[in-house]
N, CA, C and O atoms as a Tripos MOL2 file, in Angstrom:
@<TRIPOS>MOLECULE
protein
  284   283    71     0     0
PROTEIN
NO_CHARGES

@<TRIPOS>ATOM
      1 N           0.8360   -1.1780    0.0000 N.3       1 UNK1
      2 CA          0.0000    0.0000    0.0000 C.3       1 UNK1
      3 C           0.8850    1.2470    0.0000 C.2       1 UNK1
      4 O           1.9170    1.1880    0.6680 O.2       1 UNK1
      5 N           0.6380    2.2360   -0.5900 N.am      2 UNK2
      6 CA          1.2780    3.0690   -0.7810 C.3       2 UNK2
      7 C           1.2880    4.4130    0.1300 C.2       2 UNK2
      8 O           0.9550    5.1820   -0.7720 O.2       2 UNK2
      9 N           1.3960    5.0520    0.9950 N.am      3 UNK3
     10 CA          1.3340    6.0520    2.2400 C.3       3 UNK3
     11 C           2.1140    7.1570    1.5790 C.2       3 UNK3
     12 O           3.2160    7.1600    1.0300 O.2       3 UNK3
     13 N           0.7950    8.5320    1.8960 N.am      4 UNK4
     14 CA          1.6020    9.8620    1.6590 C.3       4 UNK4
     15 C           1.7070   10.9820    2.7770 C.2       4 UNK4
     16 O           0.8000   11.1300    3.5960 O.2       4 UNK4
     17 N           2.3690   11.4340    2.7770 N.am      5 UNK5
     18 CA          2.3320   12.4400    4.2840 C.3       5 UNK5
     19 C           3.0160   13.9220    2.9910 C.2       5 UNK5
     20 O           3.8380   14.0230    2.0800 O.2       5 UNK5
     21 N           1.7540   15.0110    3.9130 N.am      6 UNK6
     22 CA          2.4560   16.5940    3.9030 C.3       6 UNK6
     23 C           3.6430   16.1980    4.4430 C.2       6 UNK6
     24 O           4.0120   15.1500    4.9720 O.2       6 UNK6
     25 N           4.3450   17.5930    4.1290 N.am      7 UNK7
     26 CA          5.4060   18.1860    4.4330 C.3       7 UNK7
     27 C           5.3190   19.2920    4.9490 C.2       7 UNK7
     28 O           5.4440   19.8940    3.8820 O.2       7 UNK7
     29 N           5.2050   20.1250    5.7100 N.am      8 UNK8
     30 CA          4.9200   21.0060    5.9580 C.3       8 UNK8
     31 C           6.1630   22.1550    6.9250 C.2       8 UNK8
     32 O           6.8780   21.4880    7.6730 O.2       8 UNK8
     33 N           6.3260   23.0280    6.9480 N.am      9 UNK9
     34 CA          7.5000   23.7700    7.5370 C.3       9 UNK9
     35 C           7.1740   24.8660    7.8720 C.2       9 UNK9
     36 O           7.2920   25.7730    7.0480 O.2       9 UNK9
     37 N           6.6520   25.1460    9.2020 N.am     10 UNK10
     38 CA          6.2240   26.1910    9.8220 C.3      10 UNK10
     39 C           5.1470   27.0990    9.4040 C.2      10 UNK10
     40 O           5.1980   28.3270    9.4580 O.2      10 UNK10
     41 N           3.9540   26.2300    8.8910 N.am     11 UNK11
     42 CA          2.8040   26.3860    8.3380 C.3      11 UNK11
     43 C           3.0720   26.7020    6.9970 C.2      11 UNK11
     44 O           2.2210   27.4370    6.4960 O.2      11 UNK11
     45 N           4.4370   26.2110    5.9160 N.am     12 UNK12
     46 CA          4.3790   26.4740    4.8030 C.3      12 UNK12
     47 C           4.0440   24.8970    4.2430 C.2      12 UNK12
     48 O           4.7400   24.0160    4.7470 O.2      12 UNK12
     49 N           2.9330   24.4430    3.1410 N.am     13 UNK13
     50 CA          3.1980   23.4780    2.8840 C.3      13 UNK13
     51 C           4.1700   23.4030    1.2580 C.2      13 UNK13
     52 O           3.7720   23.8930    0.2010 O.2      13 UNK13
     53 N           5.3530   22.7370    1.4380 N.am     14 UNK14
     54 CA          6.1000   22.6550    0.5110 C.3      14 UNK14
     55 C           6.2170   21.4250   -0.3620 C.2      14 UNK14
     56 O           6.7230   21.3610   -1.4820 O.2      14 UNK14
     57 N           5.7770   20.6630    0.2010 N.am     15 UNK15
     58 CA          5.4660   19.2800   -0.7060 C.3      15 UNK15
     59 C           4.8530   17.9730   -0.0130 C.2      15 UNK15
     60 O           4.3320   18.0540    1.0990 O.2      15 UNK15
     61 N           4.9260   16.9120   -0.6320 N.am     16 UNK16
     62 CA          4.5730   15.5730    0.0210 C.3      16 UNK16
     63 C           5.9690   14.4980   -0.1470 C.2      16 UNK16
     64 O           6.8490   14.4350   -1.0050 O.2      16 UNK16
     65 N           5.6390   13.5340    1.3810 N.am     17 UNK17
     66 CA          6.5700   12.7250    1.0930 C.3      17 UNK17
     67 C           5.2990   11.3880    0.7980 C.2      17 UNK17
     68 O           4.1800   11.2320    1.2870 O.2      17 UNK17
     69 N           6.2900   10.3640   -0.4850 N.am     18 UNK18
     70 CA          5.3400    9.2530   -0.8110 C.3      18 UNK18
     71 C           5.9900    7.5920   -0.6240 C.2      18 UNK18
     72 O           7.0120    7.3640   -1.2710 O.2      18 UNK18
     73 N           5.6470    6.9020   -0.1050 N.am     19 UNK19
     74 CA          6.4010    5.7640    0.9130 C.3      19 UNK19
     75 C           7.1040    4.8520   -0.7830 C.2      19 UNK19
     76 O           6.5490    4.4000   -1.7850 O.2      19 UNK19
     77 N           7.8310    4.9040   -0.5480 N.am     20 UNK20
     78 CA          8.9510    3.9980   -1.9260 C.3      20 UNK20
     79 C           9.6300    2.9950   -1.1750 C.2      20 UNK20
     80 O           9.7850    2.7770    0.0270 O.2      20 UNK20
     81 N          10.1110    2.2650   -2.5870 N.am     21 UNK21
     82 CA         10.5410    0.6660   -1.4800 C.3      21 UNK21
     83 C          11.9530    1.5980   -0.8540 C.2      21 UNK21
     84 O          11.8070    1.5720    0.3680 O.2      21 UNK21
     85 N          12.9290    2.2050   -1.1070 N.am     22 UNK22
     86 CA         13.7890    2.8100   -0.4460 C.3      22 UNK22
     87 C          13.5610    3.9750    0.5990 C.2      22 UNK22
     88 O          14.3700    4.5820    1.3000 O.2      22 UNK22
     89 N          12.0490    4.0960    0.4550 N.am     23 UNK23
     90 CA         12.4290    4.9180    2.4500 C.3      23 UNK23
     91 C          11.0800    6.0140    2.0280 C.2      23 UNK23
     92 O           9.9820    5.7140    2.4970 O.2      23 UNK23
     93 N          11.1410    6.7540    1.5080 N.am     24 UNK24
     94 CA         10.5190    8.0130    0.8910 C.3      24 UNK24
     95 C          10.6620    9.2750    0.0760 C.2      24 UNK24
     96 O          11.3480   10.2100    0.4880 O.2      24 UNK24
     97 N          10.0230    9.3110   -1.0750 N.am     25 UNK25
     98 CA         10.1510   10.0240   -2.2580 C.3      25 UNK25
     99 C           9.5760   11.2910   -2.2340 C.2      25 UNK25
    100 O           8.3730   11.3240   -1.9740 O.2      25 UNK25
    101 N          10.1480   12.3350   -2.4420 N.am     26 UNK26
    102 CA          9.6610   14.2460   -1.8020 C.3      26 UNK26
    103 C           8.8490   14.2390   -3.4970 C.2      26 UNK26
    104 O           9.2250   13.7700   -4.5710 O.2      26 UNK26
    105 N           7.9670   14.7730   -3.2080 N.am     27 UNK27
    106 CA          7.1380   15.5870   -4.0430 C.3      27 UNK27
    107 C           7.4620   17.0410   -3.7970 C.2      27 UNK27
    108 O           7.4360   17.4930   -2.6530 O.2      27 UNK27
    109 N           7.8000   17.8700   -4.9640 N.am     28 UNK28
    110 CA          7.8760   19.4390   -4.3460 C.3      28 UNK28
    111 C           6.4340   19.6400   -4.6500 C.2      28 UNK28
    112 O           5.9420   18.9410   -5.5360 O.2      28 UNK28
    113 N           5.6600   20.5510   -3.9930 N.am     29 UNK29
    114 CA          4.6460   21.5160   -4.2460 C.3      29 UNK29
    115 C           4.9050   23.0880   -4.8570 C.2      29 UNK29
    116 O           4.6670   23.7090   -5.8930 O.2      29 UNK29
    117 N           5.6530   23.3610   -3.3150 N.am     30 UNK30
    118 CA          6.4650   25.2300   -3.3530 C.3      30 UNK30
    119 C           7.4260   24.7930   -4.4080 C.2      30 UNK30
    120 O           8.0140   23.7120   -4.4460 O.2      30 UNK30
    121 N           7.5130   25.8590   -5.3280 N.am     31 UNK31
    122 CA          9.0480   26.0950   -6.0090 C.3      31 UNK31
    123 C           9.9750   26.1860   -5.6690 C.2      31 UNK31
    124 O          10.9870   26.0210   -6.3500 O.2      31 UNK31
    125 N           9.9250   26.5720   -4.1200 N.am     32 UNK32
    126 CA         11.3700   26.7170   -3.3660 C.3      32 UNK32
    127 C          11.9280   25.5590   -3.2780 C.2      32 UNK32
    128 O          13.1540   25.6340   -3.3590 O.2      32 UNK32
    129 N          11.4960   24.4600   -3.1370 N.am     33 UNK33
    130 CA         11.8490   23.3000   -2.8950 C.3      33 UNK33
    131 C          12.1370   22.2270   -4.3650 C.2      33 UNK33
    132 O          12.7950   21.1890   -4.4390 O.2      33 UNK33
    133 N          11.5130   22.8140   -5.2090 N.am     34 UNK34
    134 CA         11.5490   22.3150   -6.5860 C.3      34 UNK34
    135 C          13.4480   21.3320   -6.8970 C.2      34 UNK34
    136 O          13.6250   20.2430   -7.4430 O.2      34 UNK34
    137 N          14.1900   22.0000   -6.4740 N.am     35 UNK35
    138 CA         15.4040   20.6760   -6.6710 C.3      35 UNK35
    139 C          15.4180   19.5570   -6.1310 C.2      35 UNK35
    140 O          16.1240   18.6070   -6.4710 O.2      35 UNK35
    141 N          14.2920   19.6040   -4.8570 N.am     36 UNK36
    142 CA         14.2640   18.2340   -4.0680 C.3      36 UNK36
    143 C          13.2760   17.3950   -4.6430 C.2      36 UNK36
    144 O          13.1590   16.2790   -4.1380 O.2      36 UNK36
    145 N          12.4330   17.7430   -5.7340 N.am     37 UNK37
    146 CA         11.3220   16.5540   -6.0040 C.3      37 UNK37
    147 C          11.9770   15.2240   -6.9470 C.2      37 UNK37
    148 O          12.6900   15.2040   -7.9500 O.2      37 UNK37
    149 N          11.4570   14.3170   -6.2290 N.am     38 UNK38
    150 CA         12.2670   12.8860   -6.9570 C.3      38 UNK38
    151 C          12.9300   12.3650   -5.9190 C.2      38 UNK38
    152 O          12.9400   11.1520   -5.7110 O.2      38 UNK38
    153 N          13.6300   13.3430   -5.0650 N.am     39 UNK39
    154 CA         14.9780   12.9400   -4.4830 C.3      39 UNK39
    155 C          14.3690   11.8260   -2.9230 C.2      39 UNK39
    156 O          13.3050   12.0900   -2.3630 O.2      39 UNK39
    157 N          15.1290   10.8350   -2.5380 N.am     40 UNK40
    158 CA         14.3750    9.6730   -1.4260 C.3      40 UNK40
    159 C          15.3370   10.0870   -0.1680 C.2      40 UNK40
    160 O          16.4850   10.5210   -0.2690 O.2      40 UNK40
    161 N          14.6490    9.8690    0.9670 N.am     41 UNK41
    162 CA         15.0300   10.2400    2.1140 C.3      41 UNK41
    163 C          14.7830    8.5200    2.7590 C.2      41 UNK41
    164 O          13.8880    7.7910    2.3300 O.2      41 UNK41
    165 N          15.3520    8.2820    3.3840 N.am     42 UNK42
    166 CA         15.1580    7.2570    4.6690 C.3      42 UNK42
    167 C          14.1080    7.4770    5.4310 C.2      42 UNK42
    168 O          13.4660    6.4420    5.6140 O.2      42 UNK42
    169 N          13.6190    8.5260    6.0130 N.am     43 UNK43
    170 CA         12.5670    8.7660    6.6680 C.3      43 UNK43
    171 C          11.6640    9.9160    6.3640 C.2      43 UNK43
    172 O          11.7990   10.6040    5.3520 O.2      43 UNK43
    173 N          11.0400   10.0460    6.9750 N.am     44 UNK44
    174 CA          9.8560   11.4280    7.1510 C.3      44 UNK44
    175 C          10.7090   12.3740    7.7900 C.2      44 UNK44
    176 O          10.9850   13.3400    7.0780 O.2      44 UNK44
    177 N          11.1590   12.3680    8.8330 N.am     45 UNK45
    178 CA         11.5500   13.1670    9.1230 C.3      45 UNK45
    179 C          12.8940   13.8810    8.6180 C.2      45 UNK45
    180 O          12.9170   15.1120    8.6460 O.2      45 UNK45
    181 N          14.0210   13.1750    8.1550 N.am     46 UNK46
    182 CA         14.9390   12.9960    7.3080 C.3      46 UNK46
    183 C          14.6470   14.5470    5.8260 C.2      46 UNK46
    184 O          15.2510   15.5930    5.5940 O.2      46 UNK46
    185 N          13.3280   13.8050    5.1380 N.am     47 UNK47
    186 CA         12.4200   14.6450    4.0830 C.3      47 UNK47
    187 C          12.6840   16.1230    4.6340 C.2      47 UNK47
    188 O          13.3530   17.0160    4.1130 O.2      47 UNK47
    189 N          11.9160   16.1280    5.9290 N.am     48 UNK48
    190 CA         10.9510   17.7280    6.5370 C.3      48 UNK48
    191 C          12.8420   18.4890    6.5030 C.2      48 UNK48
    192 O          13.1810   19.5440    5.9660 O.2      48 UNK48
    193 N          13.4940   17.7630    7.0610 N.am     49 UNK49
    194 CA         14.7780   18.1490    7.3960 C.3      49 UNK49
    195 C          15.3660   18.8040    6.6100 C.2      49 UNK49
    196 O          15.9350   19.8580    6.8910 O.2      49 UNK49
    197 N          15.3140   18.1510    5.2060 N.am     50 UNK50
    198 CA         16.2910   18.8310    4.4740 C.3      50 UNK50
    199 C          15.3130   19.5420    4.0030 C.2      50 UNK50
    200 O          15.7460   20.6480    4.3270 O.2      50 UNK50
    201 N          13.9640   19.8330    3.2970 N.am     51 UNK51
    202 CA         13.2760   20.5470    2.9790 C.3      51 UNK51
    203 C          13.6030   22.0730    4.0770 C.2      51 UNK51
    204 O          14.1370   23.1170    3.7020 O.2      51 UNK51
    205 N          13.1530   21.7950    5.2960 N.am     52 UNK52
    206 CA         13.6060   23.2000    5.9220 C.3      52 UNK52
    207 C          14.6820   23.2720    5.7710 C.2      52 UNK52
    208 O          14.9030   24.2350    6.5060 O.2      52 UNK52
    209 N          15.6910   22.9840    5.3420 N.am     53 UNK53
    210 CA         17.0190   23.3330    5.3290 C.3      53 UNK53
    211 C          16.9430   24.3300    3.6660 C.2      53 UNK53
    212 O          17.0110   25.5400    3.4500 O.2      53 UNK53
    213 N          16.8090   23.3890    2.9420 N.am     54 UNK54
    214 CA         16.4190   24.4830    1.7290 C.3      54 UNK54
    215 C          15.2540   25.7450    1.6470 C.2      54 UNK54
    216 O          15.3280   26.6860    0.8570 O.2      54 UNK54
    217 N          14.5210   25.6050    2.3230 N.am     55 UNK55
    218 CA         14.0590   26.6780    2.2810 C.3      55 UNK55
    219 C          14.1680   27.7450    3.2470 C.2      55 UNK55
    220 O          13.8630   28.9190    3.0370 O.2      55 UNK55
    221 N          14.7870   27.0850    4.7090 N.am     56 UNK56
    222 CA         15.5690   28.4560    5.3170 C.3      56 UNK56
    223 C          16.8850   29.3930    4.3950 C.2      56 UNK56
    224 O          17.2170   30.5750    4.4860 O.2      56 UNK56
    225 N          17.3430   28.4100    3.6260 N.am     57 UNK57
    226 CA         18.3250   29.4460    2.6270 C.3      57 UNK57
    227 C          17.5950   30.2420    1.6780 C.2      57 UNK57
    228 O          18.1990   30.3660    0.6130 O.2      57 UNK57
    229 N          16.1790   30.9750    1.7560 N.am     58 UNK58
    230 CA         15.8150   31.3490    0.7880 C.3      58 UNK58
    231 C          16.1780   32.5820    1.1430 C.2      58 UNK58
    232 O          17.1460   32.5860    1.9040 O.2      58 UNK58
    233 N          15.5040   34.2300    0.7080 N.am     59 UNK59
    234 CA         15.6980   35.4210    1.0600 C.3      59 UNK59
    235 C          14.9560   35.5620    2.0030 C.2      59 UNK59
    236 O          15.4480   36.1950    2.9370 O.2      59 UNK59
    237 N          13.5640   35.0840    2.1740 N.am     60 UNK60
    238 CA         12.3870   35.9190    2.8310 C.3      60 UNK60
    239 C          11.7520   34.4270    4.2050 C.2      60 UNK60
    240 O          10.6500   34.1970    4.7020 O.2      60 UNK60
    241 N          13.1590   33.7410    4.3560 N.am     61 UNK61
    242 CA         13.0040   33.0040    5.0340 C.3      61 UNK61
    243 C          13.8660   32.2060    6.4240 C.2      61 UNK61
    244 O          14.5280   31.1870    6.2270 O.2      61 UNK61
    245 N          13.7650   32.7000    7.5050 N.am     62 UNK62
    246 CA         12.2960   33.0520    8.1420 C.3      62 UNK62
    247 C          11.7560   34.5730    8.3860 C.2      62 UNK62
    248 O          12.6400   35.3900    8.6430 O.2      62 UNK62
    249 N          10.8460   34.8980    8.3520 N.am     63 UNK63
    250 CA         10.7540   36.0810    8.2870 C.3      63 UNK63
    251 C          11.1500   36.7600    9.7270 C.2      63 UNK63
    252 O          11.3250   36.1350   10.7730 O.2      63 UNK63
    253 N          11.2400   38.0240    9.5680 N.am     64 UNK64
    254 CA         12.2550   38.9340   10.8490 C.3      64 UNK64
    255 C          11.1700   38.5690   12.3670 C.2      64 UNK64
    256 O           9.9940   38.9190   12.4650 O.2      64 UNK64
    257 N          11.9620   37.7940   13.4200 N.am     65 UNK65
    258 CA         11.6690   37.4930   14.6960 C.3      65 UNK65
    259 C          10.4290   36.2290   14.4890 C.2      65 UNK65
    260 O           9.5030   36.1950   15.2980 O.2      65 UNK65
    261 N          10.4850   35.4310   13.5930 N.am     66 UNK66
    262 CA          9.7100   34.2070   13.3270 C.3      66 UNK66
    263 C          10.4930   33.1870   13.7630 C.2      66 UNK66
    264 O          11.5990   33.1540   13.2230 O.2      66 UNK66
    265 N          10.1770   31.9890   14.9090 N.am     67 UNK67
    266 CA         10.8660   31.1140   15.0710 C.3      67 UNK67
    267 C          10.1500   29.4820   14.4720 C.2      67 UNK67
    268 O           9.0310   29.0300   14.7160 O.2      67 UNK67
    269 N          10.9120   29.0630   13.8980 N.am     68 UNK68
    270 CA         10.6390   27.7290   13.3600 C.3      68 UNK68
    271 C          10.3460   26.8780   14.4140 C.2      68 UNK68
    272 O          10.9640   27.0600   15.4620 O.2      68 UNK68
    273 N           9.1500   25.5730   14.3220 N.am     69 UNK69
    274 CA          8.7150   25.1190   15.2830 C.3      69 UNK69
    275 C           9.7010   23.8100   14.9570 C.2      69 UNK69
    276 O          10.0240   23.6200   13.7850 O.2      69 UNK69
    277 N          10.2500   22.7700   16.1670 N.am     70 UNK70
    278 CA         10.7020   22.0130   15.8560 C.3      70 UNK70
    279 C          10.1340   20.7710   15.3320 C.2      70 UNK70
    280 O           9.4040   20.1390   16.0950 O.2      70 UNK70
    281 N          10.4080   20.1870   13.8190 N.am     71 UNK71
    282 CA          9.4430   18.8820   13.1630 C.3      71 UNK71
    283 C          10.1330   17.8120   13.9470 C.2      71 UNK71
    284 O           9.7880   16.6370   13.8240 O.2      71 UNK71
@<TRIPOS>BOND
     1     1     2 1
     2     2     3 1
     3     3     4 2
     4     3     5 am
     5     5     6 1
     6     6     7 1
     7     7     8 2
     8     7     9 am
     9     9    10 1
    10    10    11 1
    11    11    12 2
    12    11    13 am
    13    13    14 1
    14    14    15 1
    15    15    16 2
    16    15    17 am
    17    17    18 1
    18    18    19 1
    19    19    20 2
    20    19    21 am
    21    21    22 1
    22    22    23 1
    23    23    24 2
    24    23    25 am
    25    25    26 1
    26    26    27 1
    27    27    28 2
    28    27    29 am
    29    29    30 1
    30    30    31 1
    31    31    32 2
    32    31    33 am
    33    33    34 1
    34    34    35 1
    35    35    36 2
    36    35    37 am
    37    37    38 1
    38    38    39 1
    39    39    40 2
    40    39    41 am
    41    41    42 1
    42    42    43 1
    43    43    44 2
    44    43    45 am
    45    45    46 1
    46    46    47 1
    47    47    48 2
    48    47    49 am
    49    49    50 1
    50    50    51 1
    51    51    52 2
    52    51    53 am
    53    53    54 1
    54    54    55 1
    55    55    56 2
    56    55    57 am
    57    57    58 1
    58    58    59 1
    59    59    60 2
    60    59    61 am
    61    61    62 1
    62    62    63 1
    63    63    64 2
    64    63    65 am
    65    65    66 1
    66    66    67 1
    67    67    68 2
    68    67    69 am
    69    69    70 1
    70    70    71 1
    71    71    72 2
    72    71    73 am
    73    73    74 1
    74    74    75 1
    75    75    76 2
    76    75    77 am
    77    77    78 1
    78    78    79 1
    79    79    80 2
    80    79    81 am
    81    81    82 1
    82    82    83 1
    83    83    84 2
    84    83    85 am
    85    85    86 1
    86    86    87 1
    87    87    88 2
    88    87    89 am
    89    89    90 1
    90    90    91 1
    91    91    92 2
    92    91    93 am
    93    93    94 1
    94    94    95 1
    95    95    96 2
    96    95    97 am
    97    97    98 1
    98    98    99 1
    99    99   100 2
   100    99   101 am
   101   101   102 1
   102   102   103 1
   103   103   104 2
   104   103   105 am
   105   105   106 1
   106   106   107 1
   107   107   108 2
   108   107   109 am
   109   109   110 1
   110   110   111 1
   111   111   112 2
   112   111   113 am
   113   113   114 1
   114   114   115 1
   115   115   116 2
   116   115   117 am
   117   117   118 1
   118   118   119 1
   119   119   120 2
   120   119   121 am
   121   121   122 1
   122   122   123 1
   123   123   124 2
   124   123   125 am
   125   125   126 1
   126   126   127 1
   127   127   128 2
   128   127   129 am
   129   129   130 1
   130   130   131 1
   131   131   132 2
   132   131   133 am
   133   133   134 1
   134   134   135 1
   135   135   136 2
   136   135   137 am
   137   137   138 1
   138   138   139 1
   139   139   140 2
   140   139   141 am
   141   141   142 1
   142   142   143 1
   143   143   144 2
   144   143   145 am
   145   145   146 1
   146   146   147 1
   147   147   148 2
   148   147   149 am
   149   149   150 1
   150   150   151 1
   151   151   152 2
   152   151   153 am
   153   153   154 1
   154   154   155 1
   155   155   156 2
   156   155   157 am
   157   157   158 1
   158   158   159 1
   159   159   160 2
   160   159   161 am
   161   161   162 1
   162   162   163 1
   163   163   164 2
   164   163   165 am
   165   165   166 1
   166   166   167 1
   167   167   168 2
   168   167   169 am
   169   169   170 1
   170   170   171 1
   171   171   172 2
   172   171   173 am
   173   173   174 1
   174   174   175 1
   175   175   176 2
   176   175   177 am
   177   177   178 1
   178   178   179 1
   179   179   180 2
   180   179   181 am
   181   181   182 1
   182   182   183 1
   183   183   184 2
   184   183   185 am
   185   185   186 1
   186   186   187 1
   187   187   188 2
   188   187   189 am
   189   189   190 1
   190   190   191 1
   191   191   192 2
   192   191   193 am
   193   193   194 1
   194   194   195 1
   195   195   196 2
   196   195   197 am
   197   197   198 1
   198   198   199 1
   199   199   200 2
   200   199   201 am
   201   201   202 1
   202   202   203 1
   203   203   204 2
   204   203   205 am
   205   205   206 1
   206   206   207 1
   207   207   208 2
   208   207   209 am
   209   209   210 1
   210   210   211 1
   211   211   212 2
   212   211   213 am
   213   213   214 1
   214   214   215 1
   215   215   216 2
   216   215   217 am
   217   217   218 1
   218   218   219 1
   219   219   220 2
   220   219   221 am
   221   221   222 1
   222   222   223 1
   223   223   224 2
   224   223   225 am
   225   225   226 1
   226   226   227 1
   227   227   228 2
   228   227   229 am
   229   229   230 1
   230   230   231 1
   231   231   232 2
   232   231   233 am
   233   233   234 1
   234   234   235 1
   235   235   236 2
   236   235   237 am
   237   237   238 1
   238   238   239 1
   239   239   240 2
   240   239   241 am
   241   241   242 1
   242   242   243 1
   243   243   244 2
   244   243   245 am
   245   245   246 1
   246   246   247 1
   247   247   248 2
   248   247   249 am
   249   249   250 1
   250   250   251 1
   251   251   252 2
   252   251   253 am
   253   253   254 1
   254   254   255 1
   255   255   256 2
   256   255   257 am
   257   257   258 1
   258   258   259 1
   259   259   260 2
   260   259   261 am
   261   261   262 1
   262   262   263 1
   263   263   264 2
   264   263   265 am
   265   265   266 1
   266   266   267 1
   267   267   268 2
   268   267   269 am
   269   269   270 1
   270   270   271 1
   271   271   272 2
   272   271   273 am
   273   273   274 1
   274   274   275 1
   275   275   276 2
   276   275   277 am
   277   277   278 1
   278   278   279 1
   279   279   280 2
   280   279   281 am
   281   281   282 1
   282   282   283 1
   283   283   284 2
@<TRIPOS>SUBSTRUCTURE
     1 UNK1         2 RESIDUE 1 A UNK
     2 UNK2         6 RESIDUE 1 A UNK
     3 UNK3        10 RESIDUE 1 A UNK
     4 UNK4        14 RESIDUE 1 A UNK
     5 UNK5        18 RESIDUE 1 A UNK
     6 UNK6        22 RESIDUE 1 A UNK
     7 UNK7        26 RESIDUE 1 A UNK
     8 UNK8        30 RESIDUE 1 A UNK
     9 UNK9        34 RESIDUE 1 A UNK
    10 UNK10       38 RESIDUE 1 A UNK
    11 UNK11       42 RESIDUE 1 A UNK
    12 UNK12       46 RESIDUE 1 A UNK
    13 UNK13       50 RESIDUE 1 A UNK
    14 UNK14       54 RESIDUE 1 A UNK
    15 UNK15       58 RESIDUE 1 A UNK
    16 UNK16       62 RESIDUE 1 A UNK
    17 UNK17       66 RESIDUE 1 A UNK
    18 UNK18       70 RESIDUE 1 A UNK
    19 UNK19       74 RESIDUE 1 A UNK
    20 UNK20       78 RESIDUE 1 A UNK
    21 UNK21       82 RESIDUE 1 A UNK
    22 UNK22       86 RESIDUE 1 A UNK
    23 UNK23       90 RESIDUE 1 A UNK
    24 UNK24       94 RESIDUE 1 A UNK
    25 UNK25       98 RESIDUE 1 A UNK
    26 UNK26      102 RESIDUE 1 A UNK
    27 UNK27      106 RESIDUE 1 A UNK
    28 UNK28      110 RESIDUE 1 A UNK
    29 UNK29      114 RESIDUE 1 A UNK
    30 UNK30      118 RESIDUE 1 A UNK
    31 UNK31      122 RESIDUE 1 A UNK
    32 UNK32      126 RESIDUE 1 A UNK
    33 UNK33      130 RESIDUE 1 A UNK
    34 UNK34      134 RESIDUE 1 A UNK
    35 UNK35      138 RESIDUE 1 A UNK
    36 UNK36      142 RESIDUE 1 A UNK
    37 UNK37      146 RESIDUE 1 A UNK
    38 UNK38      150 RESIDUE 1 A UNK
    39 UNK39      154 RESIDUE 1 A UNK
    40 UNK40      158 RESIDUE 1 A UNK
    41 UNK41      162 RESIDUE 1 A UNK
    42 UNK42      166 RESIDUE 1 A UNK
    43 UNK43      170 RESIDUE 1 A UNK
    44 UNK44      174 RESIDUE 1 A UNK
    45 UNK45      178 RESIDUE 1 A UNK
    46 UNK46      182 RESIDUE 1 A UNK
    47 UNK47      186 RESIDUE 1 A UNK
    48 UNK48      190 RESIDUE 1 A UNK
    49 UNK49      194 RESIDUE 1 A UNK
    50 UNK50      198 RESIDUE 1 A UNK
    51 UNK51      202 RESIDUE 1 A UNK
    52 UNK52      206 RESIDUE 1 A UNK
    53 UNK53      210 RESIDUE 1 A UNK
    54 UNK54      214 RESIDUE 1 A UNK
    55 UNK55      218 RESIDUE 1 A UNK
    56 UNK56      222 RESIDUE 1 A UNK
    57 UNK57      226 RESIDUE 1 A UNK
    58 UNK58      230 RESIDUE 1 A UNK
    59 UNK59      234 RESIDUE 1 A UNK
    60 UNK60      238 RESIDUE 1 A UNK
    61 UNK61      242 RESIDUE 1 A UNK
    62 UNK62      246 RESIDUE 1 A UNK
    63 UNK63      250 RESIDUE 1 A UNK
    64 UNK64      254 RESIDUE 1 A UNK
    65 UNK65      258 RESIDUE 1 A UNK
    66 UNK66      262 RESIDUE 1 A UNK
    67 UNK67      266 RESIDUE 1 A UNK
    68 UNK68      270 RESIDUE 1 A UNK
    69 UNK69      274 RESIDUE 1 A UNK
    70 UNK70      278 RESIDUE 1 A UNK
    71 UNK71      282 RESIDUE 1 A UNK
């Protein structure tokens, strides 16, 4: 059976992860995240991880005195 989970990063939703025989496959949604779709993570949480990691390198992210909740 196949299992999908949001992604979500401090109320942004940026994509889905989708359960693959190697662990889990990122769907981008946001464009910000657009180099990660395809790419497989080991876990869910693994996914959220590097997703906030790419999109804290953006310009307008996080915005001034916004703290990221921990996934």
């Amino acid at each position: 059976m196949i299992a999908s989970r949001p992604i979500d990063i401090g109320g942004r939703f940026v994509g889905v992860a989708v359960s693959h025989h190697a662990g889990w496959r990122f769907r981008a949604v946001d464009p910000v995240v657009d180099d990660l779709d395809g790419a497989t993570f080991p876990s869910l949480g693994e996914a959220a991880r590097v997703a906030k990691l790419v999109l804290s390198r953006t310009q307008d992210w996080p915005r001034a005195g916004q703290v990221l909740a921990a996934e």
